[in-house]
C-alpha positions as CSV (number, residue, x, y, z in Angstrom):
1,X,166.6,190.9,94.4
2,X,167.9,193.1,91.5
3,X,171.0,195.4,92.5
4,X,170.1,198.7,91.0
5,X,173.7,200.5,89.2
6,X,175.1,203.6,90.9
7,X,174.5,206.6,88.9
8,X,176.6,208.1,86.2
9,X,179.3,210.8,87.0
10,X,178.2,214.1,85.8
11,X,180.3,215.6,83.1
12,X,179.8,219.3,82.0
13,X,180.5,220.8,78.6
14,X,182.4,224.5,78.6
15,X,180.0,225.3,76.4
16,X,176.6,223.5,78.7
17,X,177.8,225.6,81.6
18,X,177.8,228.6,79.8
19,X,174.6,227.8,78.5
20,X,173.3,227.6,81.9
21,X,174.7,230.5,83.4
22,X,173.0,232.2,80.1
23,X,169.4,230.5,80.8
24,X,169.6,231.8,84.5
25,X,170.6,235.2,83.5
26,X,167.9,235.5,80.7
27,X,165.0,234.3,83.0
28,X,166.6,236.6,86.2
29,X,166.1,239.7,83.9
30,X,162.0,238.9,84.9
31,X,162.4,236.8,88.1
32,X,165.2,235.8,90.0
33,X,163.1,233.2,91.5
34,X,162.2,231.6,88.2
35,X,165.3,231.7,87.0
36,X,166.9,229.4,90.0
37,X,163.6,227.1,90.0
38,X,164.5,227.0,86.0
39,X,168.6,225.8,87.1
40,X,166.9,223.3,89.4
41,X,164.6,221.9,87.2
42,X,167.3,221.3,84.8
43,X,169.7,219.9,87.4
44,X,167.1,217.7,89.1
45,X,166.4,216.1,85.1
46,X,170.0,215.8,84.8
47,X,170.2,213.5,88.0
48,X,167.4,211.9,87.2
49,X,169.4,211.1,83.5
50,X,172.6,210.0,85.1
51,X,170.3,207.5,86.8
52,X,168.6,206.1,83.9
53,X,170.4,207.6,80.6
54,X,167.6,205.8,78.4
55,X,165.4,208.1,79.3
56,X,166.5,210.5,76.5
57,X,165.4,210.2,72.7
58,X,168.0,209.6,70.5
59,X,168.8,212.9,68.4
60,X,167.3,212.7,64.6
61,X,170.5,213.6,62.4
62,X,172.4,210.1,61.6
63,X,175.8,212.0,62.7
64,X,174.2,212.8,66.3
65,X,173.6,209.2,66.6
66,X,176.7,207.8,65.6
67,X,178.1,209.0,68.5
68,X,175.1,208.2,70.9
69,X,173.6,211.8,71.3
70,X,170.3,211.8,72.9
71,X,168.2,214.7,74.8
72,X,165.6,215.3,77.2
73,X,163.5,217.8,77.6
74,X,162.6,220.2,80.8
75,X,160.1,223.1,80.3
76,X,161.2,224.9,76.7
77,X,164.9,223.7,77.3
78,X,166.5,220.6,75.7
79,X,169.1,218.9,77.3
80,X,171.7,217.4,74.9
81,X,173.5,214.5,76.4
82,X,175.9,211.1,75.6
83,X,176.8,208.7,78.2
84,X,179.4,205.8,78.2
85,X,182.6,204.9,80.6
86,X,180.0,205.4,83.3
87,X,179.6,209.3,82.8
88,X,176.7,210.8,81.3
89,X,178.5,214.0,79.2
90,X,175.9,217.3,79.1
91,X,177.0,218.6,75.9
92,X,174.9,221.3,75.7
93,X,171.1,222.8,77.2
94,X,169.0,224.6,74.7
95,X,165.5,226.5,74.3
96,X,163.4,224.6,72.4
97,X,162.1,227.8,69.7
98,X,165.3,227.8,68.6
99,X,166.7,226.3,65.3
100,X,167.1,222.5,65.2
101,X,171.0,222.2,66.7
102,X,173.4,221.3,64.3
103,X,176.2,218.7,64.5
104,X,178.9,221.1,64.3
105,X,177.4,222.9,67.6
106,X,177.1,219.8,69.6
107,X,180.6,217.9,68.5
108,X,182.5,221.4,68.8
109,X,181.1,222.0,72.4
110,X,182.7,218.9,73.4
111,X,186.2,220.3,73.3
């Protein structure tokens, strides 16, 4: 019989709860209902990623994957991500129309 790990703790950016609290308000200026089923969506795919961090692709740019930076995708949003020390780190959550994210905004969210 194979033990299965606990899941990762769940680590929140600044800047990836800010980023949520933006999503919800954007998509509540339509519906307030899609905009919560959006924040559950996301959370539920973020649970599911503290379970099996794998899941994610690794980000393209070399210096995203120096330091492990994957994402995952839910609807139009990307989910950027690192885990290690048994925490899986949102770094930041992002529509996908907008331009590829740059190193500078994923390393300085991190602060």
């Amino acid at each position: 019989m194979k033990l299965q790990k606990p899941p990762l703790e769940i680590k929140y950016s600044a800047r990836a709860l800010a980023d949520l609290k933006e999503i919800v308000a954007y998509i509540s200026k339509d519906s307030r209902d899609a905009a919560l089923s959006m924040h559950d969506r996301i959370m539920e795919r973020v649970s599911v990623l503290a379970e099996f961090p794998g899941r994610g692709k690794p980000v393209d740019e070399p210096a995203h994957r120096e330091r492990g930076v994957r994402y995952a995708a839910e609807g139009k949003y990307y989910i950027f991500y690192h885990a290690d020390a048994g925490q899986l780190k949102i770094i930041h959550v992002r529509h996908s129309a907008r331009k590829p994210v740059t190193a500078r905004e994923l390393f300085d969210s991190e602060e």
